[in-house]
C-alpha positions as CSV (number, residue, x, y, z in Angstrom):
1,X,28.6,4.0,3.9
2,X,28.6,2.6,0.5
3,X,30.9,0.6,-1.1
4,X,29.9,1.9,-4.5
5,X,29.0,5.7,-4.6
6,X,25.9,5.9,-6.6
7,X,24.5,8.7,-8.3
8,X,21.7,9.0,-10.3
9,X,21.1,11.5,-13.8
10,X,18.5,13.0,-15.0
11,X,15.5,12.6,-12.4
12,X,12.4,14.5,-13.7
13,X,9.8,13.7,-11.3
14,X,8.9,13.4,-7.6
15,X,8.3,9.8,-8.0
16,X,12.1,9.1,-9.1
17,X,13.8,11.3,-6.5
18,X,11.7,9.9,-3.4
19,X,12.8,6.2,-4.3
20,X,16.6,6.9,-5.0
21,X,16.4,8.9,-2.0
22,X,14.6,6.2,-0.2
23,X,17.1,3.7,-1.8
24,X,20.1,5.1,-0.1
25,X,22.1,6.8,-3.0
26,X,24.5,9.1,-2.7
27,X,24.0,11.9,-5.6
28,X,20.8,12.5,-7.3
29,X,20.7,15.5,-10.1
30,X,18.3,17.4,-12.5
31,X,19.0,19.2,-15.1
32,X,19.0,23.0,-15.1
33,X,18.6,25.4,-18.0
34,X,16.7,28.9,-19.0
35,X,14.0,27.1,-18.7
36,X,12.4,28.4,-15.3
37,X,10.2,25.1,-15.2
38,X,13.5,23.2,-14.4
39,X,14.3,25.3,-11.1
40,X,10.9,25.0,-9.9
41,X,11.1,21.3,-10.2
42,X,14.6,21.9,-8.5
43,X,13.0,23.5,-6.0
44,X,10.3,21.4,-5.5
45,X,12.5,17.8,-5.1
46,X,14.7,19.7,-2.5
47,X,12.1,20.5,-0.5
48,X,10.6,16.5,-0.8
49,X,14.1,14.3,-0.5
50,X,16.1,14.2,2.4
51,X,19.7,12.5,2.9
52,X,20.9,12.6,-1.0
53,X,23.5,15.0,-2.4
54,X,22.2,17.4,-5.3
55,X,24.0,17.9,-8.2
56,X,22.4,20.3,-11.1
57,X,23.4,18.9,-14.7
58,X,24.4,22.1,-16.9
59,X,24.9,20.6,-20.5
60,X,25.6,24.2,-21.9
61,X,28.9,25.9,-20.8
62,X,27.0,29.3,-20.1
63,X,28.4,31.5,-17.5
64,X,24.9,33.1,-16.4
65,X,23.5,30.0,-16.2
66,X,26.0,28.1,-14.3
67,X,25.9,31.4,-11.8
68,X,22.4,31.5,-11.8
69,X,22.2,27.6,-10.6
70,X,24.7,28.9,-8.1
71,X,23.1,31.6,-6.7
72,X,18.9,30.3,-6.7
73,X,20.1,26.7,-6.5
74,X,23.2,26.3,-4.5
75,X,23.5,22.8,-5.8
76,X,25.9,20.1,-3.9
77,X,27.6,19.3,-7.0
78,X,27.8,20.3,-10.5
79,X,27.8,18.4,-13.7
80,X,29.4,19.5,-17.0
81,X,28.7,18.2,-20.2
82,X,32.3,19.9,-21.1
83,X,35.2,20.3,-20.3
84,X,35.3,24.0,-20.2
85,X,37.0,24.6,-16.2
86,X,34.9,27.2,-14.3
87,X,36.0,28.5,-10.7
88,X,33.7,27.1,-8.1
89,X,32.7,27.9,-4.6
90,X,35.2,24.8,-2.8
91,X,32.2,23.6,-1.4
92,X,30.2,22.8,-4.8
93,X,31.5,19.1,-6.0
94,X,32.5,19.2,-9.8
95,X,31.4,16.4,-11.9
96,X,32.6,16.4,-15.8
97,X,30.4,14.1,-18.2
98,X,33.6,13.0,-20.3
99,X,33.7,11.8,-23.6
100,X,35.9,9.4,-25.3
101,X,38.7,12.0,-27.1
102,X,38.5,14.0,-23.9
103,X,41.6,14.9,-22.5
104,X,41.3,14.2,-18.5
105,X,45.1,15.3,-17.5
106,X,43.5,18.4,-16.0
107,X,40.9,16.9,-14.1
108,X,42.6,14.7,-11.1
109,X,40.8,17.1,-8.9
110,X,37.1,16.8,-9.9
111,X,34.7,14.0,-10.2
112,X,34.5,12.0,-13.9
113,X,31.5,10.6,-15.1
114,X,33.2,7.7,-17.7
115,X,30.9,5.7,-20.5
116,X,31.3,2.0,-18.9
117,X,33.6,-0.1,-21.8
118,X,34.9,-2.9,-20.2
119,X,37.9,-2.9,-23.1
120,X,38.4,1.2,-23.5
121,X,38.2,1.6,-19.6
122,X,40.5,-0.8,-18.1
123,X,43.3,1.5,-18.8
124,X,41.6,4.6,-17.9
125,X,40.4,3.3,-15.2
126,X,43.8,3.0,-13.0
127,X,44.9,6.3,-13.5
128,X,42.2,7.7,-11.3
129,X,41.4,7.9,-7.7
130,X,38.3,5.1,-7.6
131,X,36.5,7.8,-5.5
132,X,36.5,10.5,-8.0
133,X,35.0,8.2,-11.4
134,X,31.6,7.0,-11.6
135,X,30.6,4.8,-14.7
136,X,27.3,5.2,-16.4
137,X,26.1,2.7,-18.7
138,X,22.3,1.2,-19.8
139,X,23.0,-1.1,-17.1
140,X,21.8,-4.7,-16.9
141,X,21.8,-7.0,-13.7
142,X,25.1,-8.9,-16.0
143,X,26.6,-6.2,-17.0
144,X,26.7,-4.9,-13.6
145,X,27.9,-8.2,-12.2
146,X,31.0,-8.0,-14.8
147,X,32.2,-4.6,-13.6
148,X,32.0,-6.1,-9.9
149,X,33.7,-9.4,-10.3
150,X,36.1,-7.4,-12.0
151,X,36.7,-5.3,-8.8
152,X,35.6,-2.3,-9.5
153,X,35.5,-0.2,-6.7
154,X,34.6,3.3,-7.5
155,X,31.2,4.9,-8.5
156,X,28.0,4.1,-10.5
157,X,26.1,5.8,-12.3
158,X,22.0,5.4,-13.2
159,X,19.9,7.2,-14.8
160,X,16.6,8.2,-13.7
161,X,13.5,6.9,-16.2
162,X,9.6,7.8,-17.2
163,X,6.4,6.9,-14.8
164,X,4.2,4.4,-16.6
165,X,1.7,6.6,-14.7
166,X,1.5,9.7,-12.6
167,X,3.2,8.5,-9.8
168,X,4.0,5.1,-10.5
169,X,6.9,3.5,-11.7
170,X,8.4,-0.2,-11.9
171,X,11.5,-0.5,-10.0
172,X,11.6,-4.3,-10.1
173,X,15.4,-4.3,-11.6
174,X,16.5,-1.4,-10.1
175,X,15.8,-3.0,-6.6
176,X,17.8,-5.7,-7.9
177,X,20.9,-3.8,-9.1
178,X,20.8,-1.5,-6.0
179,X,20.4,-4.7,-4.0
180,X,23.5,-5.5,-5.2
181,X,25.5,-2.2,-4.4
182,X,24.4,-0.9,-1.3
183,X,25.2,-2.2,2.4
């Protein structure tokens, strides 16, 4: 098990979701919308990863939407771009993209995707359970190290990037921050 759970946003090809997967991460997630294209690419990566968590990434707070990604894509988890609280089968994982002027006192139950501020955070930071807030950030190998020396022990969160080529990507830096977080 990892020290760090890691989850990583926004995959939107094969190539992506086969090396996180691969890598050992804990949560990989797509986004879903009306857009029938994005459930067959759903589809499709759930049929091709194996031992990674789901999560569909609803940035709309639509009710037929979020039941539809229920119903055809009975995701692991579910992340919000708002705050809007909807009920959820228990077994779904709620994630909540949160924004600066959000309020969080509501939200001790669910998961909390946080913008990484090493200034803004810090106080933030130690009114949560460690296990239910991932930080995202444009991550660098330093920046990373500064959240860990800092001992930081909840999540992380990536995001997933473009091929320079149909199937091909560079992963050079990612191996290297990964390196650093997984066991």
């Amino acid at each position: 098990m990892n020290q760090h759970k890691i989850l990583v946003r926004k995959i939107t090809h094969l190539t992506d979701a086969r090396y996180f997967a691969a890598m050992g991460v804990d949560w990989i997630s797509i986004e879903l919308n009306a857009d029938p294209a994005s459930f067959f690419l759903w589809h499709t990566l759930k049929d091709w990863v194996e031992g990674v968590k789901l999560a569909a990434e609803i940035s709309m707070p639509d009710e037929t939407l979020l039941a539809k990604t229920i119903i055809d894509a009975y995701p692991d988890g579910i992340i919000l771009n708002s705050l809007i609280v909807f009920d959820m089968p228990p077994d779904i994982q709620v994630f909540y993209d949160m924004k600066q002027d959000d309020r969080v006192d509501l939200l001790h139950r669910d998961h909390l995707i946080i913008e990484y501020d090493p200034e803004t955070n810090k106080n933030l930071l130690q009114n949560f359970d460690r296990n239910k807030i991932f930080l995202q950030s444009d991550w660098t190998p330093g920046t990373l190290d500064q959240l860990l020396e800092s001992g930081y022990g909840g999540g992380i969160c990536f995001s997933g990037g473009d091929e320079e080529t149909k199937g091909m990507r560079d992963y050079a830096i990612m191996d290297d921050m990964l390196g650093r977080l997984l066991l």
